[in-house]
PAKE-78852 format. One line per 3 residues: number of its first residue (from 0); their letters; for each residue x, z, y of N, C-alpha, C. Coordinates in Angstrom, 3 decimals, padded with zeros to 6 digits, m for minus. Layout:
# PAKE-78852
NUM> A> X/Z/Y/X/Z/Y/X/Z/Y; ... .
***
This chain:
# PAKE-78852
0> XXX> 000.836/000.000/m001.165/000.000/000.000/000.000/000.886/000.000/001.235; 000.500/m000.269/002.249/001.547/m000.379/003.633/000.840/000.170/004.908; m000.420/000.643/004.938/m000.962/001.023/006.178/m001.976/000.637/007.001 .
3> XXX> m002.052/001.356/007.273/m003.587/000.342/008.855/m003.312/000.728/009.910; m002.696/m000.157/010.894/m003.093/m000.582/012.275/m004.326/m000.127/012.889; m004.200/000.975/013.613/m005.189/001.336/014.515/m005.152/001.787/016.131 .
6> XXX> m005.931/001.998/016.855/m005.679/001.836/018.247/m006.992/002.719/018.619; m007.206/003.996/020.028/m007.990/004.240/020.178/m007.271/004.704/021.593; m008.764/005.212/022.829/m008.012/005.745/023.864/m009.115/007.354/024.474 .
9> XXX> m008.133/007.913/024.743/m008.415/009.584/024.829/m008.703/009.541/026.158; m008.977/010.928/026.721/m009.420/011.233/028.203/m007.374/011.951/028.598; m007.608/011.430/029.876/m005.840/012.049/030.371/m005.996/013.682/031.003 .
12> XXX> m004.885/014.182/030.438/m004.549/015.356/031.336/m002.977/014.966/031.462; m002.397/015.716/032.522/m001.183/015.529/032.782/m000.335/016.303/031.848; m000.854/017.218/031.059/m000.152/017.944/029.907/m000.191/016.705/028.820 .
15> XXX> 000.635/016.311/028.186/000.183/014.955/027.309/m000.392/015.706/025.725; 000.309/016.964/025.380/000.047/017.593/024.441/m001.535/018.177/024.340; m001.615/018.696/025.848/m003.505/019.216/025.907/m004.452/017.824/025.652 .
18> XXX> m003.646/016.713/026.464/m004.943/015.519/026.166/m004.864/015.044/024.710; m003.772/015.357/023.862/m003.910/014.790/022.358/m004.563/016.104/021.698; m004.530/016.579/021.955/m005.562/018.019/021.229/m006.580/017.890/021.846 .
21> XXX> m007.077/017.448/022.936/m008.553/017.091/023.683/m008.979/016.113/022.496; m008.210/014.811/022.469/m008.520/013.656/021.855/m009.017/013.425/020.479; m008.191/014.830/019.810/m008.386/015.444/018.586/m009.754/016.176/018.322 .
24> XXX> m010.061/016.692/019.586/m011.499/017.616/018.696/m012.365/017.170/019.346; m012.422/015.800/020.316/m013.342/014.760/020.635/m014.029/014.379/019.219; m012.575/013.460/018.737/m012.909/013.009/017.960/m013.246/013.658/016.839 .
27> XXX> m012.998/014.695/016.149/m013.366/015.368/014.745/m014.896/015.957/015.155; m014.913/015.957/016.468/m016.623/016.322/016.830/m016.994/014.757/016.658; m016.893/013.630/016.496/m018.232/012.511/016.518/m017.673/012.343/014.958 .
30> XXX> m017.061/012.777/014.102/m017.219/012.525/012.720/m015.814/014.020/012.323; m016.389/014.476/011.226/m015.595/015.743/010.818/m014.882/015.055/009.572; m015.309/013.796/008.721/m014.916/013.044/007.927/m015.205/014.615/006.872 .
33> XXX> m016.171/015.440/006.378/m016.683/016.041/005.522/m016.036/017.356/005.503; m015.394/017.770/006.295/m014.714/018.842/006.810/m015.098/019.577/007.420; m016.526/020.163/007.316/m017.692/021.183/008.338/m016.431/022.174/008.785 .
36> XXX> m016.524/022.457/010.110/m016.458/023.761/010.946/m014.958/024.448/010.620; m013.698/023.022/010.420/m012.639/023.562/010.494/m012.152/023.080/011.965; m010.939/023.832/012.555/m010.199/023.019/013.586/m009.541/022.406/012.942 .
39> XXX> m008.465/021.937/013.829/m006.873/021.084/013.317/m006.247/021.793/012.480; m005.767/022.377/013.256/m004.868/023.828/012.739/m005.041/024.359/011.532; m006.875/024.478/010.988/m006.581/025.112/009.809/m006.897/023.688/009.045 .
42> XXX> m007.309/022.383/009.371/m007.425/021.424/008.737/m005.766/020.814/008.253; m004.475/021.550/009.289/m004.014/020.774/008.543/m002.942/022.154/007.747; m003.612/023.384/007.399/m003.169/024.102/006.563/m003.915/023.551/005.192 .
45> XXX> m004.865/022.938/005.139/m005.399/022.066/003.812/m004.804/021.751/003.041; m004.774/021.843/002.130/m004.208/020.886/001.434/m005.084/019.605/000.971; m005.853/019.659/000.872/m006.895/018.568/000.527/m007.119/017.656/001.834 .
48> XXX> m007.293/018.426/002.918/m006.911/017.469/004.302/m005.654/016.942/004.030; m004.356/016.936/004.099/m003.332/016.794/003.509/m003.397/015.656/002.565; m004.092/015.896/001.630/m004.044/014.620/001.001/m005.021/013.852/000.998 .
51> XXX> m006.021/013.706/001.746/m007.016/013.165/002.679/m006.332/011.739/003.569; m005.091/012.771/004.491/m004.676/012.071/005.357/m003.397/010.983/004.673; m003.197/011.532/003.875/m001.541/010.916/002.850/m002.163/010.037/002.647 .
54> XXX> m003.463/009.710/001.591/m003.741/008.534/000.944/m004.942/007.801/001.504; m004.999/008.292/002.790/m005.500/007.003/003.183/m006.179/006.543/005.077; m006.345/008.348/005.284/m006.464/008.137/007.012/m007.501/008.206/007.384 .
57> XXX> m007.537/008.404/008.547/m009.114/008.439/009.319/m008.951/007.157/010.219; m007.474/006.797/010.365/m007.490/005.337/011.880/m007.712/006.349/012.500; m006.950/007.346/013.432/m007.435/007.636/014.848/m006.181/008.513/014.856 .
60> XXX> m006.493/009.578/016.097/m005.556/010.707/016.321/m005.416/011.799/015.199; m006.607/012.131/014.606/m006.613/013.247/013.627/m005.258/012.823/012.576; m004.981/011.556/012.231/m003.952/011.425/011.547/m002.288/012.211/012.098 .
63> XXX> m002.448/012.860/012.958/m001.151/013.392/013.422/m001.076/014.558/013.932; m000.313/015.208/013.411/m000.457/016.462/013.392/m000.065/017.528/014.405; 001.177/016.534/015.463/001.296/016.932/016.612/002.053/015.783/017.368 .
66> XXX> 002.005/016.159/018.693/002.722/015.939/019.961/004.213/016.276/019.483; 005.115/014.751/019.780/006.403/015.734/019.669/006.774/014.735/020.603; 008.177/015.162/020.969/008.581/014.011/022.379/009.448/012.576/022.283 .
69> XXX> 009.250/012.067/023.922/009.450/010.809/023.319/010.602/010.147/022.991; 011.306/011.226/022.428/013.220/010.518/022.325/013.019/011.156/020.585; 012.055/011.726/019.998/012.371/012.526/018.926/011.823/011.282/017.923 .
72> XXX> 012.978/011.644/016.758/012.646/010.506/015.834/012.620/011.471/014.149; 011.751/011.907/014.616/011.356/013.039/013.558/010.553/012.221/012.621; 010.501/012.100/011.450/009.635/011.569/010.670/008.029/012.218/010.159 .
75> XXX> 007.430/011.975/009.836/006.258/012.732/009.516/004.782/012.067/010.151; 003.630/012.783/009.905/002.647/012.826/011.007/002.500/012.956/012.041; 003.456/012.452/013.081/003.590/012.809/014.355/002.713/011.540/015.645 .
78> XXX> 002.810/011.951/016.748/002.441/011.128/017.964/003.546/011.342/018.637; 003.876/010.387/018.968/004.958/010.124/020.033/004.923/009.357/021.238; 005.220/009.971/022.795/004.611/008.918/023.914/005.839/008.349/023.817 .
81> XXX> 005.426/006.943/024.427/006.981/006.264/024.954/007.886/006.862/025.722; 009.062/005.922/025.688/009.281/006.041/026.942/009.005/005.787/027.988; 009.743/005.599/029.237/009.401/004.784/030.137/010.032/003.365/029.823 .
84> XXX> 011.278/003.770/029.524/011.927/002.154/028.523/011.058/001.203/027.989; 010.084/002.080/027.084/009.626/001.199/026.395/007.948/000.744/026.927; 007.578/001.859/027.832/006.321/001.163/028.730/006.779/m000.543/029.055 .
87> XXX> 007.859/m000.098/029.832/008.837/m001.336/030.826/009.203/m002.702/030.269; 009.124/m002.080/028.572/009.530/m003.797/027.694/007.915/m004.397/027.699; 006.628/m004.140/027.932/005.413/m004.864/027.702/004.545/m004.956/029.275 .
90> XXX> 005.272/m003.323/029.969/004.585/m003.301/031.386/005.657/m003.189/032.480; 006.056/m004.921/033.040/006.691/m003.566/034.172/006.715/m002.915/035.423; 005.757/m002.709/035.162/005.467/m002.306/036.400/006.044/m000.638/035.731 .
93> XXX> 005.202/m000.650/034.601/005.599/001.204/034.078/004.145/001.712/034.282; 003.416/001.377/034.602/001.864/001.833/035.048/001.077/001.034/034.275; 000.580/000.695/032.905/m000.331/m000.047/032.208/m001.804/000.467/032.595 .
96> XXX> m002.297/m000.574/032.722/m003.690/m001.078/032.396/m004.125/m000.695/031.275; m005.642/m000.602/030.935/m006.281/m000.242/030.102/m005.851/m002.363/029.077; m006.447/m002.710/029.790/m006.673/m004.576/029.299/m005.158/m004.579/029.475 .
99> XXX> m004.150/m004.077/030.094/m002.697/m004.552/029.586/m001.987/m004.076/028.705; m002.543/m002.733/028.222/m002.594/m002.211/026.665/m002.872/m003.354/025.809; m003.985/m002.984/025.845/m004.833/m004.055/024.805/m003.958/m005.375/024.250 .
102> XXX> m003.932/m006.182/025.665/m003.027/m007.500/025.396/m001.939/m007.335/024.859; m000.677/m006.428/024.950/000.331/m006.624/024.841/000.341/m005.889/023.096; m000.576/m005.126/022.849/m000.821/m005.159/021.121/m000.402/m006.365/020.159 .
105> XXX> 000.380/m006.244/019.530/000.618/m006.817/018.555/001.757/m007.999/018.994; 001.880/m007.745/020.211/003.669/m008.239/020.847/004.752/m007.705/020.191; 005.832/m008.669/020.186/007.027/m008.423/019.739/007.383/m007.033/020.471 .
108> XXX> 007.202/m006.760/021.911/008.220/m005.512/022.329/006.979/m004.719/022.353; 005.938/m004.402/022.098/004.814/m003.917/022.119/005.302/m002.402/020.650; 005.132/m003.304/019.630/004.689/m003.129/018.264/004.253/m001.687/018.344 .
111> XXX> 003.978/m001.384/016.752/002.879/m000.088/015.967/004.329/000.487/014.877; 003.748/001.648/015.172/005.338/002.562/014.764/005.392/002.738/013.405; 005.942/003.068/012.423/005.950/002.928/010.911/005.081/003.984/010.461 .
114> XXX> 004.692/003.658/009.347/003.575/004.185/008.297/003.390/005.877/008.944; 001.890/006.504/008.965/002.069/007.723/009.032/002.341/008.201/010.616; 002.655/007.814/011.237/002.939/008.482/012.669/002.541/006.932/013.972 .
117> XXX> 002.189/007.841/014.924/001.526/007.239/015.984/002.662/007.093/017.185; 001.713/006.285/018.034/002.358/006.344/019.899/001.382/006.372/020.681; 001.867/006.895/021.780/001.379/006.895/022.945/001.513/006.713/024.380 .
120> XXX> 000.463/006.093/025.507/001.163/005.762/026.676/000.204/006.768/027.585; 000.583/006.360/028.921/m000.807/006.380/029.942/m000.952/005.751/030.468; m002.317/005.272/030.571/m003.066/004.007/031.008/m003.530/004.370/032.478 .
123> XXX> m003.748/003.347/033.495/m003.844/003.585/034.686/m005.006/002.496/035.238; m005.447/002.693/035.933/m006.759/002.613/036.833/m006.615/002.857/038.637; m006.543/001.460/039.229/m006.086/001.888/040.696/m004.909/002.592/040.542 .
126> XXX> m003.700/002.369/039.785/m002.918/003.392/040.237/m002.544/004.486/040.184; m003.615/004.594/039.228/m003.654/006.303/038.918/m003.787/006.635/037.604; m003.385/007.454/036.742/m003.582/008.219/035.818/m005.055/008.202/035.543 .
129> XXX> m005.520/007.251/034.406/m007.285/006.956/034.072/m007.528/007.705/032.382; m006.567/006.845/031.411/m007.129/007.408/030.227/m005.511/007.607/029.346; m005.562/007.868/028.007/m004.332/007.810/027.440/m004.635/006.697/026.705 .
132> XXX> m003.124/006.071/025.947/m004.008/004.970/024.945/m002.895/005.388/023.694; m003.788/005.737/022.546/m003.042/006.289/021.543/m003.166/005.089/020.494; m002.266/004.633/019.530/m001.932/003.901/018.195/m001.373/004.284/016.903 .
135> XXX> m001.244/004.050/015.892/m001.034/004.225/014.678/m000.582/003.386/013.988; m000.382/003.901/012.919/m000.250/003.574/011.514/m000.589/004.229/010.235; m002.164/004.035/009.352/m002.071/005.272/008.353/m000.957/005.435/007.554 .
138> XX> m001.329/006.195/006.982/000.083/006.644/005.734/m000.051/005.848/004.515; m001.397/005.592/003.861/m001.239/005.319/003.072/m000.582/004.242/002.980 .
***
């Protein structure tokens, strides 16, 4: 198996870690994927979440288990924002668009990070700090 390509976009806070834990119990609130009335935290003391997420994914943020930063090349379930480097190879302004996200998906300097762990940017609106735009790869 090799993975799924997925793409979704969160609400921004300037903490990037609070808006991926926002983004996280957004989303496990419009589907719990059969997991009544756990958080993250103890969803991913699971083990059955755990292997939920190993073999096969939800496509979204819940696949990652945290925020880690954007020079760390830690392997695992992780989200990782860019850099600014790497905003700069698809945007350069360094300030993406919601639609200049989008487009530059599936570009050579764009790309989707290996199996199991995500990225992330911030997307802008007038100029300003509008939404986050988070991506993937499941594990399985």
């Amino acid at each position: 198996m090799g993975g799924d390509g997925w793409h979704q976009t969160g609400p921004y806070q300037q903490d990037m870690g609070a808006a991926f834990r926002q983004a996280q119990d957004e989303e496990l609130a419009r589907d719990d994927r059969g997991f009544t009335g756990q958080s993250m935290a103890e969803l991913w003391r699971d083990p059955e979440w755990q292997e939920f997420i190993l073999t096969g994914g939800t496509g979204t943020v819940l696949d990652q288990i945290a925020l880690i930063g954007p020079t760390d090349t830690t392997d695992g379930p992780f989200m990782r924002p860019l850099t600014d480097e790497e905003v700069r190879a698809w945007s350069p302004t360094g300030r993406p668009t919601e639609a200049e996200w989008r487009d530059a998906m599936g570009t050579e300097p764009f790309g989707f990070p290996d199996r199991a762990a995500g990225n992330c940017t911030i997307l802008y609106e007038d100029g300003r700090p509008a939404r986050i735009g988070y991506w993937g790869v499941t594990a399985d």
